[in-house]
C-alpha positions as CSV (number, residue, x, y, z in Angstrom):
1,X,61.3,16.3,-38.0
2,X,59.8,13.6,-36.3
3,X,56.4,13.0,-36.5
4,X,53.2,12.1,-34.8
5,X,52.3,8.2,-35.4
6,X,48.6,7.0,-36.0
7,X,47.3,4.0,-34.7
8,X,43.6,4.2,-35.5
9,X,40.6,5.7,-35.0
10,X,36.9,4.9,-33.4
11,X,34.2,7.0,-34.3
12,X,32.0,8.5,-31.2
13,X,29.1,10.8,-33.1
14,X,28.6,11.3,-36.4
15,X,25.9,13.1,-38.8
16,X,25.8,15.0,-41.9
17,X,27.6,18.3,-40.6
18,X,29.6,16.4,-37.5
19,X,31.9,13.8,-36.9
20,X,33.5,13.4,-33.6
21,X,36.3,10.8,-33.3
22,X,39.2,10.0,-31.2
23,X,42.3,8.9,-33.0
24,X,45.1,7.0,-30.8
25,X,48.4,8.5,-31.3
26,X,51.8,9.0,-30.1
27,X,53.5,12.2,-30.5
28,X,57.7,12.2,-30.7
29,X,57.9,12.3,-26.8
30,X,56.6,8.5,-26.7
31,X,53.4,8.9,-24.9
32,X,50.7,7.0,-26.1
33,X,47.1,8.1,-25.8
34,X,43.7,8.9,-27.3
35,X,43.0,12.6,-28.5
36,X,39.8,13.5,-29.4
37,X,38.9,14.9,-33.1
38,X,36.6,17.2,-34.6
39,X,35.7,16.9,-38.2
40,X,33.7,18.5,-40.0
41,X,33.0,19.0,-44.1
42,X,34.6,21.5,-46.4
43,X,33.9,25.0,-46.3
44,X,34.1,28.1,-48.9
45,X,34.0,31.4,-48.6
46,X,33.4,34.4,-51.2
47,X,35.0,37.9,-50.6
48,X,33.1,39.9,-53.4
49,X,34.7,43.3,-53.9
50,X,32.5,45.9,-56.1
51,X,33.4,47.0,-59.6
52,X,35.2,50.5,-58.2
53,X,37.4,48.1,-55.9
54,X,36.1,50.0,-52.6
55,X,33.8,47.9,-50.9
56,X,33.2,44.5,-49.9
57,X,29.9,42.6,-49.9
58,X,29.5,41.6,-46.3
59,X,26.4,40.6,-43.9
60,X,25.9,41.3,-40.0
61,X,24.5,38.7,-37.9
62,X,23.9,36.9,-34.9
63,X,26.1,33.6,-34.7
64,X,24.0,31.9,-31.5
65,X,27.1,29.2,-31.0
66,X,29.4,31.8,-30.1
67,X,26.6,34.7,-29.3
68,X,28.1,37.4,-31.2
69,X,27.1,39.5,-33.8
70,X,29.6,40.8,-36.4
71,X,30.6,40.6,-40.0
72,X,30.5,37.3,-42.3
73,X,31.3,36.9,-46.1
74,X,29.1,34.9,-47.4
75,X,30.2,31.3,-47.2
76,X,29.5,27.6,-46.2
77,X,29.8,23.7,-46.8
78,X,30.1,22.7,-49.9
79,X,28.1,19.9,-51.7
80,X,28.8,16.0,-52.6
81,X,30.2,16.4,-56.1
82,X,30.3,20.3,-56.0
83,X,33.9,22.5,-56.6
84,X,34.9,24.8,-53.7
85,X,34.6,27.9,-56.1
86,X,31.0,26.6,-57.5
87,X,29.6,26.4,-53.6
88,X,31.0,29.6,-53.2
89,X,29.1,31.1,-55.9
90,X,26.1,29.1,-54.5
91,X,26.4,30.1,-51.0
92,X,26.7,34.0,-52.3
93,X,24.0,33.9,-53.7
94,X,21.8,32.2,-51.5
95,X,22.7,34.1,-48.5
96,X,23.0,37.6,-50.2
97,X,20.8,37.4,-52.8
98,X,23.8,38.4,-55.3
99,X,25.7,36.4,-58.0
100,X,29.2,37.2,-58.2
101,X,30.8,37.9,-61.5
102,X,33.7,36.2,-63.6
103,X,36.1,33.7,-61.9
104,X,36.8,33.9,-58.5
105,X,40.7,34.3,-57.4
106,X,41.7,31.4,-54.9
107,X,43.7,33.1,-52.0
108,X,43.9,30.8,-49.1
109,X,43.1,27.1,-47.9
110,X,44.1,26.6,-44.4
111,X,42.7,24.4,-41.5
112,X,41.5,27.0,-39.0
113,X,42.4,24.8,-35.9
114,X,44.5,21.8,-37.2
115,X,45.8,20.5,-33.5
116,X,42.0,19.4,-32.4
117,X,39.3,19.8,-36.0
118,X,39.7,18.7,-39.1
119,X,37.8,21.5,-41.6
120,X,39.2,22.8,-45.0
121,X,38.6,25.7,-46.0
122,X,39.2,27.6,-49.3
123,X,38.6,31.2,-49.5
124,X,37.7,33.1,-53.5
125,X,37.4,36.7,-54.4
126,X,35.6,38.0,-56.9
127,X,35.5,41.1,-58.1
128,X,32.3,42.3,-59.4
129,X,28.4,41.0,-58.7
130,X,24.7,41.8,-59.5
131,X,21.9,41.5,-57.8
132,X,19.7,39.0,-59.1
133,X,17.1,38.9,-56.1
134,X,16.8,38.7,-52.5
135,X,18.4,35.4,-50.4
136,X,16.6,32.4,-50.1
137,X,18.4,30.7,-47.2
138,X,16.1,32.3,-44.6
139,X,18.1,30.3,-41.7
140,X,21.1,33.4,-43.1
141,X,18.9,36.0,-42.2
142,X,21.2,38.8,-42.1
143,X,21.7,42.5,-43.0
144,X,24.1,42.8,-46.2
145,X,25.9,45.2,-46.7
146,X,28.6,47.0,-49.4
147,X,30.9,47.9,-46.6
148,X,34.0,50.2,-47.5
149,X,37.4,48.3,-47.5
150,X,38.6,51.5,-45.4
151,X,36.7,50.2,-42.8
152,X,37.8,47.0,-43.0
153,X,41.4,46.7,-40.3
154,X,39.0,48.7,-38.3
155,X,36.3,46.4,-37.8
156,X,38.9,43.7,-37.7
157,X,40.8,45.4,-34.5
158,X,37.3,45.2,-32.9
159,X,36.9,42.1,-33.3
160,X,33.9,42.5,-35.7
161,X,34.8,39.9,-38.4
162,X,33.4,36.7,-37.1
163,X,34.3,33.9,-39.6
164,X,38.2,32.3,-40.1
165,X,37.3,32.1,-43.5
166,X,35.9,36.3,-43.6
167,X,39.2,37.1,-42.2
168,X,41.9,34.8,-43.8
169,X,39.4,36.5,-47.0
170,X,39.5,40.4,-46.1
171,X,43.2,39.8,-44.8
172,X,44.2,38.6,-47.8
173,X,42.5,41.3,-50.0
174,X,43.9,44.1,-48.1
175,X,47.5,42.3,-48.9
176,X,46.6,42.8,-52.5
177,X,46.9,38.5,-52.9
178,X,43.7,38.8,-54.9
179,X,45.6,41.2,-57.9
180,X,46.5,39.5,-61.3
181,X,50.1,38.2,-60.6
């Protein structure tokens, strides 16, 4: 398969959650040019299902970027020095005010748009939390919710999920990917 080449890269903003770049390249048909780059840190993402197996621990909220409101697991960058499963834990807590339980179950890392941004992203579930107070990241503010996994494909058709990382998450639940192999 023949391949893209890489000739370098020039940086044209960068900060702590943003980096935009263009990279000169030169895809198999021989046309040389400069295509622009998003990248931005790694993110996690918890899917906590309860004890019984029925519900999933999601919160409802506004997303200004994309001025929606819907349905996000709880989920976001992870820290210098920090594993993708420990910010996950983190960011659940946090943003929900519960701490999952046990080991989480990897299901997914994927690149949610791999042509133009650069953004790994590694989805857990857990199964089983308790609520060990409210959440302290009040720029999360959100309603949380143990919504029924029955509801789930429905919210999804509605477009209700917001998040890659929610989705790739509840997707790969209803699959059964998070069951002991």
């Amino acid at each position: 398969m023949p391949l893209t080449q890489v000739f370098g890269e020039r940086v044209l903003y960068d900060n702590p959650w943003v980096r935009l770049v263009q990279v000169e390249i030169e895809p198999p048909d021989g046309h040389r040019f400069w295509h622009h780059v998003v990248r931005l840190q790694t993110v996690s993402t918890a899917i906590v299902v309860d004890d019984a197996g029925e519900h999933v621990l999601l919160m409802r909220r506004h997303r200004f970027a994309t001025s929606q409101i819907g349905w996000d697991a709880p989920g976001g960058i992870v820290g210098s020095g920090e594993s993708t499963q420990a910010a996950a834990v983190r960011e659940t807590i946090e943003e929900t005010g519960w701490r999952p339980r046990g080991e989480g179950r990897p299901v997914a890392g994927f690149q949610p748009m791999p042509g133009m941004v650069d953004t790994p992203h590694e989805v857990f579930v857990f199964h089983g939390a308790e609520q060990i107070g409210e959440p302290t990241d009040a720029e999360e503010e959100a309603l949380i919710e143990w919504v029924p996994l029955a509801r789930i494909a429905g919210l999804i058709r509605t477009r209700e999920v917001l998040g890659s990382g929610t989705l790739v998450g509840l997707l790969a639940v209803l699959a059964g990917l998070d069951a002991e192999a």
